[in-house]
C-alpha positions in Angstrom: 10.9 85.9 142.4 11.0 87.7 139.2 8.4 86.8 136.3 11.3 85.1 134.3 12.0 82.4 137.1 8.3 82.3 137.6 7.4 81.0 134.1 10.0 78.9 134.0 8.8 77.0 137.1 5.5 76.8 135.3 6.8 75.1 132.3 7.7 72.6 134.6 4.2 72.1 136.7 2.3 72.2 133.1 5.2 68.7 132.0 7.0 70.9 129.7 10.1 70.6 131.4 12.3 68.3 132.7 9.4 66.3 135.2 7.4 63.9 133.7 4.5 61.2 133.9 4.9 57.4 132.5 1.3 57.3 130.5 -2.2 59.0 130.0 -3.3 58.1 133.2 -0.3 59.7 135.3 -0.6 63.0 133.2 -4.4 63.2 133.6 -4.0 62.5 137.5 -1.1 65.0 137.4 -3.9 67.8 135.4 -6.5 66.9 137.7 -8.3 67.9 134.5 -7.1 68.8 131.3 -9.1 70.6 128.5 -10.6 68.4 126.0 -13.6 69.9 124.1 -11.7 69.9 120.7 -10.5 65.6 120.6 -7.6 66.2 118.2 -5.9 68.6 120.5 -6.2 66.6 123.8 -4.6 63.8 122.1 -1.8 65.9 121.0 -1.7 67.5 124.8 -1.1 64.0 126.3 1.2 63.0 123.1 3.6 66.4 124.0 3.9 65.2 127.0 5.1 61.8 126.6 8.0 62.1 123.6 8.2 59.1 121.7 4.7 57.8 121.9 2.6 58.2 118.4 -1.0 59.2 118.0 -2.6 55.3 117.5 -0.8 54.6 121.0 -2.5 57.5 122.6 -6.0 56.6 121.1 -5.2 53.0 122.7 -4.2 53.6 125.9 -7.8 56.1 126.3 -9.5 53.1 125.7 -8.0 51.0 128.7 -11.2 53.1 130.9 -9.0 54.6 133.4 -9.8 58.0 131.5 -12.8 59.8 130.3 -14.1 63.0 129.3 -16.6 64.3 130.4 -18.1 68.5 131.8 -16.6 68.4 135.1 -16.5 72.1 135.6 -17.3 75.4 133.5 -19.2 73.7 131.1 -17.0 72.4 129.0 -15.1 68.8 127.8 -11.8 67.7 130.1 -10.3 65.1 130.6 -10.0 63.4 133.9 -9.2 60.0 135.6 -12.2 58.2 135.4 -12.2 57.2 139.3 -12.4 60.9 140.0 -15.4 61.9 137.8 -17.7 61.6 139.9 -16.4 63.6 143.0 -15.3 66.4 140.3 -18.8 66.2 138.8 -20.5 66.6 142.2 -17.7 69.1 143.6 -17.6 71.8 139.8 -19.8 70.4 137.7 -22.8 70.8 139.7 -22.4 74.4 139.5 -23.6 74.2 135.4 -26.8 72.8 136.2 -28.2 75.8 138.3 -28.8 77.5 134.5 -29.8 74.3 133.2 -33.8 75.0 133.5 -33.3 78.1 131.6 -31.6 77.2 128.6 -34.2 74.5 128.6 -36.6 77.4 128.5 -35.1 78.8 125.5 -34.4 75.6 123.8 -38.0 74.2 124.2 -37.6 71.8 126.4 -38.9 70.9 129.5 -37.7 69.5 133.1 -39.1 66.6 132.3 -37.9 66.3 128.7 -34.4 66.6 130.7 -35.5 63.5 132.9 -36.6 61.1 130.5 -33.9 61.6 128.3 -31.5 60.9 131.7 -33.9 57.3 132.2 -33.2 56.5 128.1 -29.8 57.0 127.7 -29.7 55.1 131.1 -31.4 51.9 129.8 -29.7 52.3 125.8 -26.4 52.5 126.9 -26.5 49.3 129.5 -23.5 46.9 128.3 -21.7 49.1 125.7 -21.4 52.1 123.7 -22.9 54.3 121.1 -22.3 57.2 119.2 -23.8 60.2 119.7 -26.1 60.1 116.0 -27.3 56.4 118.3 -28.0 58.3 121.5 -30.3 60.9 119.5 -31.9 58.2 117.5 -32.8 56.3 121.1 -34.1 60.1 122.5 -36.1 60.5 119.2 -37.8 57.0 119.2 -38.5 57.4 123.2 -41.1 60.7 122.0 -37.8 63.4 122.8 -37.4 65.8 120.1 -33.7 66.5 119.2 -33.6 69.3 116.5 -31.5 72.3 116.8 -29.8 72.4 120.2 -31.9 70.0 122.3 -29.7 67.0 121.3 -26.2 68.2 122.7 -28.4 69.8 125.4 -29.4 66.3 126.6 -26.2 64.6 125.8 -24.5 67.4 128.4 -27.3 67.4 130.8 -26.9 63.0 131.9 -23.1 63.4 131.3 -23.3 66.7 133.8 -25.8 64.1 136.0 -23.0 61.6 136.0 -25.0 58.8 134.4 -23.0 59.2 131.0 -19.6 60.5 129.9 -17.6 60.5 126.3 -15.8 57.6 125.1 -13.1 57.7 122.6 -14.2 58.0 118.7 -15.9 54.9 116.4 -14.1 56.8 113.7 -14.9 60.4 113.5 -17.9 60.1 115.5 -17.8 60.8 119.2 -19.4 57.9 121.1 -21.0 57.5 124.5 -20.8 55.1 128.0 -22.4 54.7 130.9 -20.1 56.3 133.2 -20.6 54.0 136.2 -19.6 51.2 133.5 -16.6 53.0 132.4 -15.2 53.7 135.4 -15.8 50.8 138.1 -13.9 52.3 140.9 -14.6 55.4 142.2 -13.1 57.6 144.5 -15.8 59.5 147.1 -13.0 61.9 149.1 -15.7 64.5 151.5 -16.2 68.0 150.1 -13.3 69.5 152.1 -10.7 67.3 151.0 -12.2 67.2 147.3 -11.3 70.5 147.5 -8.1 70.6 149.0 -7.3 67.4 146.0 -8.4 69.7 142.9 -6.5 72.7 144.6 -3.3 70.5 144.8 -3.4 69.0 141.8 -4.0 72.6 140.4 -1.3 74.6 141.4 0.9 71.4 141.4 0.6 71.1 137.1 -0.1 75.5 136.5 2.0 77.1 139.3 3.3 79.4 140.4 -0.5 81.3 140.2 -3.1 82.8 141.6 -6.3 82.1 143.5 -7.7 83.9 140.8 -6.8 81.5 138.3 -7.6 78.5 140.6 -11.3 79.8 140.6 -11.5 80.4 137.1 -10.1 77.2 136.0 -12.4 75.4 138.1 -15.2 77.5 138.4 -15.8 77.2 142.2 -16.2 80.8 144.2 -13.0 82.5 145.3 -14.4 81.3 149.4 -14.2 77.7 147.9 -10.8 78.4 145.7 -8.8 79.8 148.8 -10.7 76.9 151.2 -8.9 74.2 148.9 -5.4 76.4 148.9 -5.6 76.6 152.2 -6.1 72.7 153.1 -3.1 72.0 150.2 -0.1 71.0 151.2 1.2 74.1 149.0 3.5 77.3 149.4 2.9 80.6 148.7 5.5 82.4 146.5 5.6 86.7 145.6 5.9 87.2 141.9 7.1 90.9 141.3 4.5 91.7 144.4 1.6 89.1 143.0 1.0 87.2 145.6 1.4 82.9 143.6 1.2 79.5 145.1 3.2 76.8 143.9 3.6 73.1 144.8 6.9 73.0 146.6 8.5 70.3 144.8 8.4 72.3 141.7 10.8 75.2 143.5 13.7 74.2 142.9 13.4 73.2 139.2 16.2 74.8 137.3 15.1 77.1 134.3 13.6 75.2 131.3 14.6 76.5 127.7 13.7 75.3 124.6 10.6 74.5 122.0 7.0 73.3 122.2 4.7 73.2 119.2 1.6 72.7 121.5 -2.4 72.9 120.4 -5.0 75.9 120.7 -6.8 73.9 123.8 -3.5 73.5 125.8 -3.5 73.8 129.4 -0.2 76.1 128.6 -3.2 79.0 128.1 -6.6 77.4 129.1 -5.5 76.7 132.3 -5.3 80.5 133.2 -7.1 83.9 133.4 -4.2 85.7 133.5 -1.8 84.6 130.4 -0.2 87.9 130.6 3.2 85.9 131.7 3.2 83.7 128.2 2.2 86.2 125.5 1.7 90.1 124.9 -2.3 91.4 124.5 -1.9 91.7 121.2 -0.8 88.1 120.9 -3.2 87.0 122.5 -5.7 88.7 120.3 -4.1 86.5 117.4 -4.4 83.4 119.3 -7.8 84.0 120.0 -8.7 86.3 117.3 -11.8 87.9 117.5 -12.1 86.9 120.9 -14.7 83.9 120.2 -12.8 81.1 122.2 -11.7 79.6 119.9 -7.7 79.1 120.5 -5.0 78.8 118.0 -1.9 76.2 117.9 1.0 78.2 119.3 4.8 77.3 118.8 6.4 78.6 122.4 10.2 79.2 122.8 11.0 79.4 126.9 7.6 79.7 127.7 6.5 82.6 125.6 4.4 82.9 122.9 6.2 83.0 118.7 3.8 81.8 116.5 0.3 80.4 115.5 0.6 77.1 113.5 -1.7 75.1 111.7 -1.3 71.5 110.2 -3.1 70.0 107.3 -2.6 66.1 107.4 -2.0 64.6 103.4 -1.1 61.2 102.5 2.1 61.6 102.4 3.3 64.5 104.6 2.1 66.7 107.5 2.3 70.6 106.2 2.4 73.1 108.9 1.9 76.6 108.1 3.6 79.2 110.6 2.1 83.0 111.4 4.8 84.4 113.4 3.9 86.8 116.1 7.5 87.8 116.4 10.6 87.6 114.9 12.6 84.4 114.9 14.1 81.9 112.8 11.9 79.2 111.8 14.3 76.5 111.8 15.0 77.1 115.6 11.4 75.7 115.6 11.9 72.3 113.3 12.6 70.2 115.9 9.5 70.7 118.0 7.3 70.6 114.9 8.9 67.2 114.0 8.0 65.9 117.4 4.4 66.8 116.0 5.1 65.3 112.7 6.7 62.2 114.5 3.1 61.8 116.3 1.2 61.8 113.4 3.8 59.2 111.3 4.1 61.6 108.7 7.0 63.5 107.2 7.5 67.4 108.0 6.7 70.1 105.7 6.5 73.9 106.8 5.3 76.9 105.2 5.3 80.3 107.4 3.0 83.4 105.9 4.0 86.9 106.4 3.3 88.5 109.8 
């Protein structure tokens, strides 16, 4: 298939088409994992994906416990059904503990530090939750130093263990569980078909894509990326002589057209290594400028790439200010940025700066 068809099929894996999922907990299961270091923009993810629903109903429905974020793989925050944590911690996440001892070493702490702070957090978070300023006041009075980058070193390090995991905000303040509290059920599939479950639900919600990808996104090695493709009930598709895999349900999707104002930390580009198919290199380098990781908002027409946009929430309106990357006419936009503004509860005003 040509690029065009295959890009349209991937709106659709990535819920941007016509499929969709009834709540938070279907779209998480649907991701596998969805990016979720940056709160604001994971809530907006889920809320672009279920039209109608408003940010306060989003926020509830992330307390109900069948969610959580946590570092399952790459070191970083995603969101994932809770039951699956575990299996996804053990399966990518242990991966980010092999340099754990090092940063330790340049962070002045010591294998032990890491321990105790594991058995505190343990006993202070028994029955409840606290925020994270809590958590390094219990580390601090249990003899742990917490300066500089010890704290969020410790904080990762029993999430990354499994024995904690990110609950939703008290206010602006991120908070923290017990993760076997959290999440009571648990699922415990065998390495082989843990695999074969991330690799499905992986191409099933980013396809049609590569191995390559599959890898990156997870952070397992290519041997483990192609033993998971393998075992998935998936087909494998050419793209313009690239060889793709695709969940076959998604095949026959006819092409999707249209809007999406989405956030920096979308699956739409975090989910891939390649993003050659949604945006120009020198796009990209305006998403991501200076190359620091840090992604911006983009307004997508048909699955490509249009604009950067950023919204400043007021009291009585919602401004977003549009950098197009290309030319287009801003009002072809609107109605995807009101969907944003419709989240939010607040009334739509746009600006857009000169390219």
């Amino acid at each position: 298939m040509d690029v065009n068809t295959a890009l349209s099929l991937r709106m659709t894996s990535l819920l941007l088409g016509p499929r969709s999922q009834p709540d938070v907990l279907g779209i998480a299961e649907w991701f596998g994992a969805m990016q979720a270091q940056d709160l604001n923009s994971v809530l907006w993810s889920l809320g672009a994906r279920l039209p109608g629903v408003t940010l306060p109903e989003v926020v509830a429905a992330t307390e109900r416990g069948d969610v959580v974020r946590t570092w399952p793989m790459r070191g970083t925050v995603h969101l994932v059904p809770s039951a699956d944590a575990h299996w996804m911690l053990d399966l990518t996440g242990v991966r980010a503990l092999t340099g754990a001892a090092r940063r330790r070493e340049q962070i002045g702490l010591s294998d032990a530090d890491a321990e105790r702070a594991v058995e505190i957090l343990g006993t202070a978070l028994v029955g409840g939750r606290l925020t994270r300023s809590a958590c390094q006041a219990a580390l601090r009075d249990g003899g742990i130093e917490v300066s500089g980058q010890r704290g969020y070193h410790l904080l990762w390090f029993a999430s990354q263990r499994g024995v904690t995991a990110i609950a939703p905000n008290e206010g602006s303040e991120q908070t923290f569980v017990l993760l076997d509290e959290w999440a009571p059920k648990r699922n415990s599939p065998s390495r082989e078909e843990a695999l074969a479950i991330l690799a499905h639900r992986y191409f099933r919600s980013h396809g049609p894509t590569t191995v390559k990808d599959f890898a990156g996104w997870t952070g397992l090695t290519v041997t483990d990326a192609r033993a998971g493709v393998a075992a998935a009930e998936l087909v494998a598709v050419d793209v313009e002589g690239v060889e793709m895999w695709a969940d076959p349900a998604v095949l026959d999707a006819g092409p999707v057209t249209g809007w999406w104002a989405l956030p920096g930390f979308d699956e739409y580009l975090l989910g891939f290594k390649d993003r050659s198919m949604m945006a120009t290199a020198d796009q990209l380098a305006r998403v991501v400028p200076g190359a620091n990781g840090v992604f911006q908002s983009t307004l997508v027409r048909d699955g490509r790439v249009m604009a950067t946009w950023k919204r400043t929430l007021g009291k009585s309106a919602v401004t977003v200010a549009v950098q197009p990357l290309t030319e287009f006419d801003i009002e072809e936009a609107r109605p995807a940025l009101e969907r944003f503004a419709a989240f939010v509860d607040l009334p739509l005003r746009i600006t857009v700066k000169n390219p």
